[in-house]
Biotite code that builds the C-alpha atoms (Angstrom):
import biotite.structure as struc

atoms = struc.array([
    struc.Atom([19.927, -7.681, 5.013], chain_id="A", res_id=1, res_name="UNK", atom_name="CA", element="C"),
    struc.Atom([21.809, -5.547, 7.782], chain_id="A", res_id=2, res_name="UNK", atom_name="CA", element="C"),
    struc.Atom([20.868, -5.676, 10.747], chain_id="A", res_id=3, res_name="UNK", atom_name="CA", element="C"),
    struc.Atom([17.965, -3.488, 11.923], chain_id="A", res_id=4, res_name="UNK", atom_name="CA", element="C"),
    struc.Atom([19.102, -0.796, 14.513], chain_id="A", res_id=5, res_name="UNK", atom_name="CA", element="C"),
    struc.Atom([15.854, 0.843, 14.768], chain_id="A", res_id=6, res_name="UNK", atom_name="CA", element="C"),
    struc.Atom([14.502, -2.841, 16.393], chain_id="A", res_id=7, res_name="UNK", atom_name="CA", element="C"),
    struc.Atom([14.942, -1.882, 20.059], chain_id="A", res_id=8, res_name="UNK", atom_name="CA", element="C"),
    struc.Atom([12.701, 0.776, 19.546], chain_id="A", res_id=9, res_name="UNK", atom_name="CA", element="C"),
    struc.Atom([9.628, -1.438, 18.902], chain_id="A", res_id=10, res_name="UNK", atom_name="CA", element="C"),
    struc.Atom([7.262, -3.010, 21.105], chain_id="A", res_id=11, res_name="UNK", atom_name="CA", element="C"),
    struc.Atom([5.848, -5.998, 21.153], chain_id="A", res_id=12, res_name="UNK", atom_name="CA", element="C"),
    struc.Atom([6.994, -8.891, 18.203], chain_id="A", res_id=13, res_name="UNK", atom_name="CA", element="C"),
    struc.Atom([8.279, -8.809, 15.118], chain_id="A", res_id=14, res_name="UNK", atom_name="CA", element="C"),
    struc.Atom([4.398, -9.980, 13.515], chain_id="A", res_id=15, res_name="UNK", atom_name="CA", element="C"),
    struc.Atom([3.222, -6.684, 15.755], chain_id="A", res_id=16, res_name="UNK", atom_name="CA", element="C"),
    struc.Atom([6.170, -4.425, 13.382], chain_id="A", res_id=17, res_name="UNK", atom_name="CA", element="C"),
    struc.Atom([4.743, -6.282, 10.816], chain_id="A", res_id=18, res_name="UNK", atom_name="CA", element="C"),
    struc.Atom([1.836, -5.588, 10.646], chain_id="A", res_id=19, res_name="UNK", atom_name="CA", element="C"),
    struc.Atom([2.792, -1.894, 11.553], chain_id="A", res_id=20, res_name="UNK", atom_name="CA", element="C"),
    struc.Atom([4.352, -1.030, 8.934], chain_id="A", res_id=21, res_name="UNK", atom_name="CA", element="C"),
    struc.Atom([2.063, -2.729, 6.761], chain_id="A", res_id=22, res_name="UNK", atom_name="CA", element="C"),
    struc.Atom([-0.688, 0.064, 7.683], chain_id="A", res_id=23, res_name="UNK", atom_name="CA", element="C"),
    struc.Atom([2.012, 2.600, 7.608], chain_id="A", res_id=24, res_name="UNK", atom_name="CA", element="C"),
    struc.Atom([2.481, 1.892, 3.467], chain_id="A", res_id=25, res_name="UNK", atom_name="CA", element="C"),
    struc.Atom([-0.984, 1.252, 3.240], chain_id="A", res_id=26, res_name="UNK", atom_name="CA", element="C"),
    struc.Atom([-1.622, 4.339, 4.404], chain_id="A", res_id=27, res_name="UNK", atom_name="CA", element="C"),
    struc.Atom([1.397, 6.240, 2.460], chain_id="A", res_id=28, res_name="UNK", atom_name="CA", element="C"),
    struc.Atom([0.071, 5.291, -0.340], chain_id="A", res_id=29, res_name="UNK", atom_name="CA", element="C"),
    struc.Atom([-3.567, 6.218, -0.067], chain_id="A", res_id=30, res_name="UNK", atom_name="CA", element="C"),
    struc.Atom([-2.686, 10.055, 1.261], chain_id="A", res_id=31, res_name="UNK", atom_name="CA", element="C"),
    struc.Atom([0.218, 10.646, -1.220], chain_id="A", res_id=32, res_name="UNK", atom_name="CA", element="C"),
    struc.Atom([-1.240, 9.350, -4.174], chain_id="A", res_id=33, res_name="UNK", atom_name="CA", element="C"),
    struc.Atom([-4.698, 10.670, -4.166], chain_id="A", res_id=34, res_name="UNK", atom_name="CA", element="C"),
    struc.Atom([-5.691, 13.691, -5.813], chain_id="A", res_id=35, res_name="UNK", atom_name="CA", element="C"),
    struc.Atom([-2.711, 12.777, -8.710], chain_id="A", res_id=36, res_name="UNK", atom_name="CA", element="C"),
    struc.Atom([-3.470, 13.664, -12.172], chain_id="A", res_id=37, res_name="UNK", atom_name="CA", element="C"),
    struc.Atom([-3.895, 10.430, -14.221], chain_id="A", res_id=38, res_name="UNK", atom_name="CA", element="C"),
    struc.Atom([-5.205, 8.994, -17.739], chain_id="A", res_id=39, res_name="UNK", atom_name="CA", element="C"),
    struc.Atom([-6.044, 5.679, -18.302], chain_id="A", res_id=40, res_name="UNK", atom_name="CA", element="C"),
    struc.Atom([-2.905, 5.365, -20.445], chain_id="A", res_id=41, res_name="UNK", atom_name="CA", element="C"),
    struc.Atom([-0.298, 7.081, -18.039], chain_id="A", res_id=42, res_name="UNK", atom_name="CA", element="C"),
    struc.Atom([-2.158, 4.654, -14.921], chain_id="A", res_id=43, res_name="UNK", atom_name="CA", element="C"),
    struc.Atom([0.411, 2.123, -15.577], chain_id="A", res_id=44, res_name="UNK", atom_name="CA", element="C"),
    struc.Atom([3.220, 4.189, -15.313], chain_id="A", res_id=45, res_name="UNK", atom_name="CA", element="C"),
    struc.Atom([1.741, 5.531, -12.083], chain_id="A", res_id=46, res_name="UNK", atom_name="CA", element="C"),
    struc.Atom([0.963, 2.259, -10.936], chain_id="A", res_id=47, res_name="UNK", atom_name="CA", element="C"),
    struc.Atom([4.996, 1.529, -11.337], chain_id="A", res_id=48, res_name="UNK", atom_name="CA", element="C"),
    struc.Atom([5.929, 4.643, -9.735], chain_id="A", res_id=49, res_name="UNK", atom_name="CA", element="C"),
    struc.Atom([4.088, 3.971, -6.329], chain_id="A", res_id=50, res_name="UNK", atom_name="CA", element="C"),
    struc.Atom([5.659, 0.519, -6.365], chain_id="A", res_id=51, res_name="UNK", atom_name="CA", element="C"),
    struc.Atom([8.928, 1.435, -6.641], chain_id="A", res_id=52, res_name="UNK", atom_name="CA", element="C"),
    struc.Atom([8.461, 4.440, -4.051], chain_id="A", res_id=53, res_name="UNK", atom_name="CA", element="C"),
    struc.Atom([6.738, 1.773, -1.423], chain_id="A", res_id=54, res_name="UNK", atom_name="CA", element="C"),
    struc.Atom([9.523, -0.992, -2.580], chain_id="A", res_id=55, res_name="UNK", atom_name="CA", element="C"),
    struc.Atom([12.117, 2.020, -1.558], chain_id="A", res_id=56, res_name="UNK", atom_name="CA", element="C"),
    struc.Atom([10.989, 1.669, 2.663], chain_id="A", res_id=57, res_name="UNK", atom_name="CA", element="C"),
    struc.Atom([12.359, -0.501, 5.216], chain_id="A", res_id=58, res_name="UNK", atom_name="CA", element="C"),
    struc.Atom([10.346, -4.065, 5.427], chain_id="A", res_id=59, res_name="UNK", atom_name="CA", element="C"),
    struc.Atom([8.634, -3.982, 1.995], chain_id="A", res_id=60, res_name="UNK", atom_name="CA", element="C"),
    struc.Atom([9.284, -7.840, 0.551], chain_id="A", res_id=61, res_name="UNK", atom_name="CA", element="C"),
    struc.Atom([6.412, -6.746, -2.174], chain_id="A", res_id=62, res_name="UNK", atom_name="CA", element="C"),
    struc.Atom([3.775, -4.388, -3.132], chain_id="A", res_id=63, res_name="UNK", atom_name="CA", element="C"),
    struc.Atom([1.453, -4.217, -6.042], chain_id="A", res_id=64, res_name="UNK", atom_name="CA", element="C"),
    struc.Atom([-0.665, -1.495, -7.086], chain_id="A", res_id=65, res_name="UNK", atom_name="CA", element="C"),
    struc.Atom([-4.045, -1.230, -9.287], chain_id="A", res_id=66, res_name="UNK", atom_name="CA", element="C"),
    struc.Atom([-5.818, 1.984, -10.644], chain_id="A", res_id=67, res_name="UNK", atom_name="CA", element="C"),
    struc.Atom([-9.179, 1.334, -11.572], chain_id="A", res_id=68, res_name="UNK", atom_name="CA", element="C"),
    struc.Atom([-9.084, 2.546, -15.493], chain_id="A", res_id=69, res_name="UNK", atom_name="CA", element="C"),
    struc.Atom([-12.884, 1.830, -15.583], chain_id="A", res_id=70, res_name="UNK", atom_name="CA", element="C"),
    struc.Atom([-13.539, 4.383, -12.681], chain_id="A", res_id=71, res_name="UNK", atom_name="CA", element="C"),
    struc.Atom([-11.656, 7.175, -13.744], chain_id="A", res_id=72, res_name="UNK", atom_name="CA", element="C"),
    struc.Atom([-13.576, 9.813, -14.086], chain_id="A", res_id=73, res_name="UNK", atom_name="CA", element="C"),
    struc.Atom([-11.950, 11.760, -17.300], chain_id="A", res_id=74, res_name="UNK", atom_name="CA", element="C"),
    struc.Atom([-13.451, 15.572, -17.456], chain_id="A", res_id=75, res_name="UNK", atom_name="CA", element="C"),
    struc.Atom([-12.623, 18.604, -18.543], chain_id="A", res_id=76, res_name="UNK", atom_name="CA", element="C"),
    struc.Atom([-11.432, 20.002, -21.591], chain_id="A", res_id=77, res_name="UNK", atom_name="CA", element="C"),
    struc.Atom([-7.728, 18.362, -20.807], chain_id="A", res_id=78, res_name="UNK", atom_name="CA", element="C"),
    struc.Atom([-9.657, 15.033, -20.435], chain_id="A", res_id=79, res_name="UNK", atom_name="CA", element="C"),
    struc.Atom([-7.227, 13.708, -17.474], chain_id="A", res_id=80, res_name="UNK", atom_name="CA", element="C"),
    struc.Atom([-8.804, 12.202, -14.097], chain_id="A", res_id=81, res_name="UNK", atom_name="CA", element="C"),
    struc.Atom([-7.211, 12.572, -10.492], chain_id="A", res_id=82, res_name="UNK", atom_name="CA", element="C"),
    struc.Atom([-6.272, 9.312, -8.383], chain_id="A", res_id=83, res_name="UNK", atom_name="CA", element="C"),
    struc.Atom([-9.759, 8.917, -5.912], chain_id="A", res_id=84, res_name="UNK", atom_name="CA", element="C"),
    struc.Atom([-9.784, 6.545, -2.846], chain_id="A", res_id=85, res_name="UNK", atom_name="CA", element="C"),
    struc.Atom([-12.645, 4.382, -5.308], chain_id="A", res_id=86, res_name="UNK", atom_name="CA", element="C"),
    struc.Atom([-9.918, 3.683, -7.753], chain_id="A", res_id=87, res_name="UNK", atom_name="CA", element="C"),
    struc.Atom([-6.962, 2.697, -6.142], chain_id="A", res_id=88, res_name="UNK", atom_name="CA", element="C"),
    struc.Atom([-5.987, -0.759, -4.731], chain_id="A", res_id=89, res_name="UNK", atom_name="CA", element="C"),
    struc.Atom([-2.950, -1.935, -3.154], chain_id="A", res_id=90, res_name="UNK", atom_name="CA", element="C"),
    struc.Atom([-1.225, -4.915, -1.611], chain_id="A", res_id=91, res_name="UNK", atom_name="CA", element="C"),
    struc.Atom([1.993, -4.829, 0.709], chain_id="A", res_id=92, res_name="UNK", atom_name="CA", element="C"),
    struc.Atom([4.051, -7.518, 2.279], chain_id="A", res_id=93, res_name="UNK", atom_name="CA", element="C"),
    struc.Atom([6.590, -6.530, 4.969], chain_id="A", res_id=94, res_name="UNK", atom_name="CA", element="C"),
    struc.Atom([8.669, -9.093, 6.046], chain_id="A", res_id=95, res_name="UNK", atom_name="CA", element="C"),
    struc.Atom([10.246, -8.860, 10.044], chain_id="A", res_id=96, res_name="UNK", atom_name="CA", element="C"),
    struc.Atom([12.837, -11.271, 11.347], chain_id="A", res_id=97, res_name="UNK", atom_name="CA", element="C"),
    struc.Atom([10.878, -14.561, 10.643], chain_id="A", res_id=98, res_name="UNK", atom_name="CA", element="C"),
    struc.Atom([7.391, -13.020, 10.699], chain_id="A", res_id=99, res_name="UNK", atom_name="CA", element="C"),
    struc.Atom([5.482, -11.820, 7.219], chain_id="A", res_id=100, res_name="UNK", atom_name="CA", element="C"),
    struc.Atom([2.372, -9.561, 6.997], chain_id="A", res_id=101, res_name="UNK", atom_name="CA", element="C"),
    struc.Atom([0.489, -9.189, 3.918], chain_id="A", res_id=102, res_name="UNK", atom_name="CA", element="C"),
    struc.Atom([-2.164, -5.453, 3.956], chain_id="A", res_id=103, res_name="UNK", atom_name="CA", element="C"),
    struc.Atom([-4.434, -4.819, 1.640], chain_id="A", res_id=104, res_name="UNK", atom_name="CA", element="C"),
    struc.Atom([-6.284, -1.237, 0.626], chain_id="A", res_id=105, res_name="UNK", atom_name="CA", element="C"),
    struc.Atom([-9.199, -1.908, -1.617], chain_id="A", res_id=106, res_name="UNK", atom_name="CA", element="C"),
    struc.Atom([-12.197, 0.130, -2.063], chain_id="A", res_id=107, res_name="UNK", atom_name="CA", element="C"),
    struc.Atom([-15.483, -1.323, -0.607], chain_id="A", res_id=108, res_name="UNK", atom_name="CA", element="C"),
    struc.Atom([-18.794, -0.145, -2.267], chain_id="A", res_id=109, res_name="UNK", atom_name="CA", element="C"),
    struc.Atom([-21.221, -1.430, 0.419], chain_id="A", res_id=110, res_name="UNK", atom_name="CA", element="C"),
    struc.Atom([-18.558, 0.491, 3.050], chain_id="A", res_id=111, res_name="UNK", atom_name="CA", element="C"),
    struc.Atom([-18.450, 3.360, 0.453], chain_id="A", res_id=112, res_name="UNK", atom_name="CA", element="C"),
    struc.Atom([-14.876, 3.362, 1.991], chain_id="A", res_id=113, res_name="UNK", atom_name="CA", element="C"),
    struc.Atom([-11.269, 2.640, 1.152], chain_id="A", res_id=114, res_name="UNK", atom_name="CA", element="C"),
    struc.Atom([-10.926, -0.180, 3.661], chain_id="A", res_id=115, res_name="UNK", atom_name="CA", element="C"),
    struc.Atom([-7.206, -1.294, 4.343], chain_id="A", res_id=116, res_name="UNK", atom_name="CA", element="C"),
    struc.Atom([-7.178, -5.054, 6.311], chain_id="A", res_id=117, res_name="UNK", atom_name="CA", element="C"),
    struc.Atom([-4.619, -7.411, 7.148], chain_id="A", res_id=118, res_name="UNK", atom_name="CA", element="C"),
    struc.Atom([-5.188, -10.075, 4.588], chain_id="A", res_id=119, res_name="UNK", atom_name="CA", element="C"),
    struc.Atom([-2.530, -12.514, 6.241], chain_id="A", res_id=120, res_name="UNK", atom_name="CA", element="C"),
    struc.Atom([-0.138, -12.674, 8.926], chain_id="A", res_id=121, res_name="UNK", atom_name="CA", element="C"),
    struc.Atom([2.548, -15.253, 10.400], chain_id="A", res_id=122, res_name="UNK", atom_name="CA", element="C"),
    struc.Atom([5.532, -16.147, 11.732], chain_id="A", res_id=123, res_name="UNK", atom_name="CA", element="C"),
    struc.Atom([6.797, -16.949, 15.710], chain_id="A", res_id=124, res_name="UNK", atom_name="CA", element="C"),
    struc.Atom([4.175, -15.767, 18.003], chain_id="A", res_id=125, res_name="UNK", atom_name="CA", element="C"),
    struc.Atom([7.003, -14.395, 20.177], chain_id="A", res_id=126, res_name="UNK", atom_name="CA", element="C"),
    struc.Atom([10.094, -13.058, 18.407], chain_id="A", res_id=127, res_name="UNK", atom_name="CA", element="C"),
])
């Protein structure tokens, strides 16, 4: 990978950019996506399209990304549900220098909130 010019800019160590930018494509993802027209049989394909768009930004080593096909809510004469905070999930690594943050954005019923958490974090505590 090139070298990162945007670096001096940060404060703190590369586990703090980490985990940064971990929340920013946690977050990305939860404001783009929501309200997107979806059917349990085109979910997959959306699924695959939010990876690819979060794999496209600096730091992202991996992301995967879950609609809940059992809490769509299909309506309507169209029958096709919209992306809600209750059915999508999402995991991120970002990878900084030697440091490597894993987020998380799941759903928590007893929070009734989509709750996004550092699941895991390491590397040098100074970089």
């Amino acid at each position: 990978m090139a070298k990162d010019r945007t670096a001096a800019l940060f404060a703190g160590t590369d586990k703090d950019r980490a985990a940064f930018e971990a929340g920013i494509k946690l977050g990305s993802i939860l404001h783009q996506f929501v309200g997107t027209p979806v059917t349990p049989r085109s979910a997959r394909d959306l699924e695959r399209a939010i990876e690819s768009a979060t794999r496209s930004q600096p730091l992202v080593e991996d992301v995967r990304v879950r609609i809940d096909r059992k809490r769509l809510r299909v309506r309507g004469p169209y029958r096709y549900a919209t992306v809600s905070e209750d059915v999508l999930a999402a995991e991120v690594a970002i990878r900084v220098g030697r440091a490597r943050a894993v987020g998380v954005l799941r759903y928590v019923p007893s929070l009734d909130y989509p709750l996004m958490y550092l699941k895991e974090i390491r590397g040098p505590a100074k970089s």
